[in-house]
N, C-alpha and C positions, 0 to 999 in steps of 0.2 A: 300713730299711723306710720312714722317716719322708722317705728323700730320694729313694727309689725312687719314692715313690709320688706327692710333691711335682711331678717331671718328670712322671708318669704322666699325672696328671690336669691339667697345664699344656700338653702338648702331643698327648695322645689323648681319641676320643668313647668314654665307659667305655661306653656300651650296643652297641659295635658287640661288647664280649665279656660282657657280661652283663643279665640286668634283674632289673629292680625290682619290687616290687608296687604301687606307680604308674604302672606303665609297661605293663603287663598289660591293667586295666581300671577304668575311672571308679570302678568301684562301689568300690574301695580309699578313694580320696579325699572320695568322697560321705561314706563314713561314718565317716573321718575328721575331717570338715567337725561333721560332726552332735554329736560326742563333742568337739570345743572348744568347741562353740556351747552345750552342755550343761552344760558345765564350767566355761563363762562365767558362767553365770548360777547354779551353785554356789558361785562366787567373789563374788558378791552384782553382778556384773555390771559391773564399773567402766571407767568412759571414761576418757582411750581407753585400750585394749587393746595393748602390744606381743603380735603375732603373730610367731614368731620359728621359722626353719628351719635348722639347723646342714644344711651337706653336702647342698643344692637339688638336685645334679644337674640336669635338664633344668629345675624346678619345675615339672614336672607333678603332684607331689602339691598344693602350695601354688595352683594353677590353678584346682582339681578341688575344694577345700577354700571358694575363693574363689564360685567359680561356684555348688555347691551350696548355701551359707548365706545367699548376697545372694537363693536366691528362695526357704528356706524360716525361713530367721533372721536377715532386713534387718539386727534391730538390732545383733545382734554384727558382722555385714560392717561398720555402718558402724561401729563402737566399734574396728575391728580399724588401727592400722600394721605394716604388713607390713617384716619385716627378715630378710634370710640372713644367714647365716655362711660365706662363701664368701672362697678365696682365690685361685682360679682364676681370670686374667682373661677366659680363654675362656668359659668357663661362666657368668659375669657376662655376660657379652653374652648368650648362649642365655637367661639368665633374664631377663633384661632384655626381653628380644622376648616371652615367656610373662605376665609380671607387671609391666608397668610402672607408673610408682611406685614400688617396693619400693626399701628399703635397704640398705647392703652394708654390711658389716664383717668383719675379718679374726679375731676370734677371740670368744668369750664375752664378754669383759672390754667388748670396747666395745659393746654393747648399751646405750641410753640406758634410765635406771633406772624403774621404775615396775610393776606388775603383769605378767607376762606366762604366756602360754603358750605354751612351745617346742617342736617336733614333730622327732625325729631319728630318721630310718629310714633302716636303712643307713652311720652314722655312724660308731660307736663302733670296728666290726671292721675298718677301715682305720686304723687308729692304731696305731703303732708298740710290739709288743713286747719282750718280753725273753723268750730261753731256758736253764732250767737242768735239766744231764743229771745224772742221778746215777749216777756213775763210784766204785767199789769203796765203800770208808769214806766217801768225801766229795761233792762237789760240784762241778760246771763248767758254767760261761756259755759260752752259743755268741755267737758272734760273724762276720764276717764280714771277710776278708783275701784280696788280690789273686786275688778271683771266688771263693770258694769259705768254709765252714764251718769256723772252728778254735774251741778251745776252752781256757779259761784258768778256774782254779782259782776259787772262790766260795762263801761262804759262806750257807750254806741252813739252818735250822732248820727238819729236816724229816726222817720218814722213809720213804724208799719204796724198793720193789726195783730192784734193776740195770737202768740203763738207760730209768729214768723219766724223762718230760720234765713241766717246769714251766713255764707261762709265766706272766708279771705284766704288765699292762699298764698303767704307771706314767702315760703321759700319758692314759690312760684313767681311771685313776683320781682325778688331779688335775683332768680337767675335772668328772668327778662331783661332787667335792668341790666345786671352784666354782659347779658350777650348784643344788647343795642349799642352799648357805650362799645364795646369790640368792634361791632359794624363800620362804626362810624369812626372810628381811631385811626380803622386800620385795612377797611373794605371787605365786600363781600357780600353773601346773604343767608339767612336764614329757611330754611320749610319746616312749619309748624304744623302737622295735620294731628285730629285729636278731635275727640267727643266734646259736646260744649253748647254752651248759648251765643248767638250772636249777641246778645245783650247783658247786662248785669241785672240779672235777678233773684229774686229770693228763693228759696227749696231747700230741700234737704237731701243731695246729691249723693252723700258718700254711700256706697255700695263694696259689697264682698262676692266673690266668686271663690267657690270649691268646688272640684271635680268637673267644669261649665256650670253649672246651676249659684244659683244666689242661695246666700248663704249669712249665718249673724255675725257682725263685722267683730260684736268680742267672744265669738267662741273660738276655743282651739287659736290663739293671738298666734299669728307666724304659717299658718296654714293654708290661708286664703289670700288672693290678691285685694287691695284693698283699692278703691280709686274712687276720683270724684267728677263732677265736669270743668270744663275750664271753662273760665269766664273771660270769650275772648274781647270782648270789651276794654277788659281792664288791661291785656295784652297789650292790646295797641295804644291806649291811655299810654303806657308805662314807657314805650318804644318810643313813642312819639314825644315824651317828656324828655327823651335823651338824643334826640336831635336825627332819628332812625328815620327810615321813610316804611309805609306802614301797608304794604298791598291787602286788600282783603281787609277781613275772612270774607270767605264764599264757601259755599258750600261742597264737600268733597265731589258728590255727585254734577256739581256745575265744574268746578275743575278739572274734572278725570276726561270728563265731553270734551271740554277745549283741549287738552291736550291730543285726544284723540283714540282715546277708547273706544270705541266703535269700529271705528277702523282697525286701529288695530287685533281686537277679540276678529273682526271678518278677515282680514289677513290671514290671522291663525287657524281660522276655520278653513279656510280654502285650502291651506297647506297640510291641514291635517283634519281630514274631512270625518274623522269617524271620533273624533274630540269634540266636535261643535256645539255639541249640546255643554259642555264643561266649561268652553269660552264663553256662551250663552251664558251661563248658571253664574260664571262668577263674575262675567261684568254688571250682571242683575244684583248681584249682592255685594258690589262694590258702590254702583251708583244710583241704586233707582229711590227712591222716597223710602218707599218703607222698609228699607233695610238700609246700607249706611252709606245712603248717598244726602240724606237732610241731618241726620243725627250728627254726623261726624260735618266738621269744618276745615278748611286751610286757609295760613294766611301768611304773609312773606316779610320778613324784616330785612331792610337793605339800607345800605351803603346809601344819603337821600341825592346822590349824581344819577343812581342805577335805573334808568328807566322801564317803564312797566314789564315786567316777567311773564314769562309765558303762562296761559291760564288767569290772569288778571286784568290783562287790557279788555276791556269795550268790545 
């Protein structure tokens, strides 16, 4: 999965088979924008800022973040250096044309050290799983051998009915860990928004998308995006085992309300009366149930001084 997706995103445009809720409507990033600038200044405000985006795709979020705080919260824009986490040389260039100035780095680890607050939407469920079946008495790892699904014996402390699938998402959990123990070192916070279970459950999650349509995850290997859910359960497990303080998850659609979606989509409307139907359409398919306001979750790793963040208090 981790090499599938490597080629995936080095030599294909991911939005010609999917989007983002950056990629939808401003109003995503605006109040995105609004909830670091908030947060900044619950962190007691400190210069400068590492602004930090794992997984940019086009940076249209980081744009839309930028643009909205320089004209309603100069001082955090100017307190902000902006850095991705990107490993894509292609995508480097596309963000590069969106955010110039911005810095690049290949993983966590080289983020220059200092306060930050890091934004990953869409992140985490591109990261490379593990599958375990549960076959009679025991256990089996799927794996994958010349194109196709085989399975090899493993050991699982666990018990579930026949033919239950497990998945762990081992480099998902190790960058958790890294980015908590960061938190906490050295201040700041995280927004984690992403598809997922409030819960740790069993299924068999991972999914391929080609051209928008689903598609079979080993045909054509390098072709399709490949992704799974995240289990934010074990998120904050993992956060909270590093001494992180752990807001959420809630649900994107309960978030996007608190911060002020509504209001905002009728602002827009008023101001531009013959788009309303578009503000309409895309705050509907950012928040409501059955599009991605239950499906998708958010949740905040912080510095455990940082008091409740906007969109998670009561």
């Amino acid at each position: 999965m981790a090499r599938a997706n490597a080629a995936y995103y080095a030599t294909h445009d991911p939005f010609a088979d999917f989007t983002t809720a950056p990629e939808i409507t401003q109003m995503f990033g605006e109040l995105i924008g609004a909830w670091a600038a908030v947060t900044w200044a619950l962190m007691g405000a400190p210069v400068p800022l590492i602004l930090a985006e794992a997984g940019p795709g086009r940076a249209t979020l980081m744009r839309d973040v930028l643009r909205a705080t320089a004209r309603v919260a100069p001082d955090f824009r100017a307190a902000c250096h902006v850095h991705f986490i990107e490993t894509s040389p292609r995508l480097r260039a596309v963000q590069a044309e969106a955010v110039p100035g911005a810095a690049w780095h290949d993983s966590l680890d080289d983020l220059p050290a200092g306060p930050a607050i890091l934004l990953a939407n869409e992140f985490l469920d591109a990261l490379p799983i593990r599958q375990f079946v549960r076959r009679g008495a025991g256990w089996m790892e799927r794996f994958v051998a010349e194109g196709r699904f085989v399975e090899q014996p493993a050991h699982v402390e666990r018990e579930a009915p026949e033919g239950s699938v497990v998945e762990v998402n081992d480099a998902a959990s190790a960058w958790i860990i890294r980015l908590a123990s960061r938190l906490v070192g050295q201040g700041g916070a995280a927004l984690i928004l992403d598809y997922g279970t409030l819960e740790s459950l069993p299924g068999d999650s991972l999914q391929a998308l080609r051209c928008g349509r689903p598609a079979d995850p080993l045909r054509d290997i390098g072709s399709a995006d490949l992704t799974a859910h995240v289990d934010f359960a074990a998120v904050g497990r993992q956060a909270s085992a590093c001494g992180a303080a752990v807001w959420g998850p809630v649900t994107q659609g309960d978030f996007l309300d608190r911060l002020g979606l509504r209001h905002r989509a009728a602002s827009l409307a008023r101001a531009n009366p013959q788009r309303a139907a578009e503000f309409a359409a895309a705050m509907d398919r950012l928040a409501a149930p059955a599009r991605m306001g239950t499906l998708f979750k958010v949740v905040c790793l912080a510095h455990p001084a940082l008091p409740a963040p906007p969109g998670f208090a009561a």
